[in-house]
N, C-alpha and C positions, 0 to 999 in steps of 0.2 A: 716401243717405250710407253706406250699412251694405254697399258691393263691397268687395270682396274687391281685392286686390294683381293677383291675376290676370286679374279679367273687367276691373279698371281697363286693363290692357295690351293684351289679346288681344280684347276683345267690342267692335267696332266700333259696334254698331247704339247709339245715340244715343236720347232721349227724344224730340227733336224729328228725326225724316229728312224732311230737303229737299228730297232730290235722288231719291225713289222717281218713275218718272215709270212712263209703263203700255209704252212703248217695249222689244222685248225685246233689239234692241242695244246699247242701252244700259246696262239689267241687265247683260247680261256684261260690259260692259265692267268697271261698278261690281265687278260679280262677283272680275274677274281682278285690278284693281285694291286692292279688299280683302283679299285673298288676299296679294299680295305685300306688304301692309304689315301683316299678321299672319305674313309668313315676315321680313320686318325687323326687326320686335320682336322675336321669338322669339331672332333671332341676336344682337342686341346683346346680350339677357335674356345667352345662351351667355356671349359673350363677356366681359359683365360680369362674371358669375361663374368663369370664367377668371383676370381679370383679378385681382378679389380673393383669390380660392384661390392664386394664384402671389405675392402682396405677403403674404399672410399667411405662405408657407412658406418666404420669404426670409428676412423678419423672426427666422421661429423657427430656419432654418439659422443665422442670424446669430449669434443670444444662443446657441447651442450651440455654435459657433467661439470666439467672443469671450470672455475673461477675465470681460467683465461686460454685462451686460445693456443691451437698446436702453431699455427706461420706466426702468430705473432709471438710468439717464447720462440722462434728461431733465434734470434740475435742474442736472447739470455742465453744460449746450452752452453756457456763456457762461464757463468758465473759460479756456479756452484763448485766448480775444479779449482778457480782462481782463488773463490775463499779459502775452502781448505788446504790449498800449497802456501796460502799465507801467513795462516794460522801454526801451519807444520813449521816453516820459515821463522816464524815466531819465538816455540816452543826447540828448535833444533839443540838450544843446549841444554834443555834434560835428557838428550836421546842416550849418553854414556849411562845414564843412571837407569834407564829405563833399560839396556841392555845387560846390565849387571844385574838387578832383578829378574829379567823375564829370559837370561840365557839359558836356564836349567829346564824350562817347560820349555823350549824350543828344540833343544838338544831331546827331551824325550818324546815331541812331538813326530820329529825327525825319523828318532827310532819305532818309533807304532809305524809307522810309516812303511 
């Protein structure tokens, strides 16, 4: 229980190996074969760490742009939804008259469709 991050990724060899046979073609092949999936790991590892270093430097180009910051507009993301179901809420009894005008360009919207 006590590996490390690294030999959990990269150290193939297993407690129990199944597949040792006394064959030495087959050795290489195990050989070559372990090989490319310690250079597959190694590149996702890369690209992982790519991946996070570019979301991390975005985030922080962002709040340096931005009036105000990405954690703290967490608590605001539901303001801008609230107003406008408010305003919709509002405004619900023109919706018959708004459907009576605007039914003909939906019905041929439908149709292009």
């Amino acid at each position: 229980m006590g590996r490390s991050i690294w030999s959990a990724l990269f150290d193939i060899k297993g407690p129990a190996d199944m597949t040792s046979t006394s064959d030495p073609k087959l050795d290489s092949i195990k050989f070559g074969y372990m090989g490319m999936v310690r250079q597959k790991r190694s590149y996702s590892l890369i690209l992982l760490i790519v991946f996070v270093a570019l979301l991390v430097s975005g985030f922080l180009t962002a709040e340096d742009r931005n009036a105000g910051g990405f954690i703290e507009g967490l608590p605001r993301i539901f303001d801008f939804p609230a107003s406008v179901l408010s305003e919709a809420s509002e405004k619900v009894t023109e919706l018959p008259g708004h459907m009576v005008r605007y039914f003909p360009a939906l019905i041929e919207t439908i149709n292009i469709a």
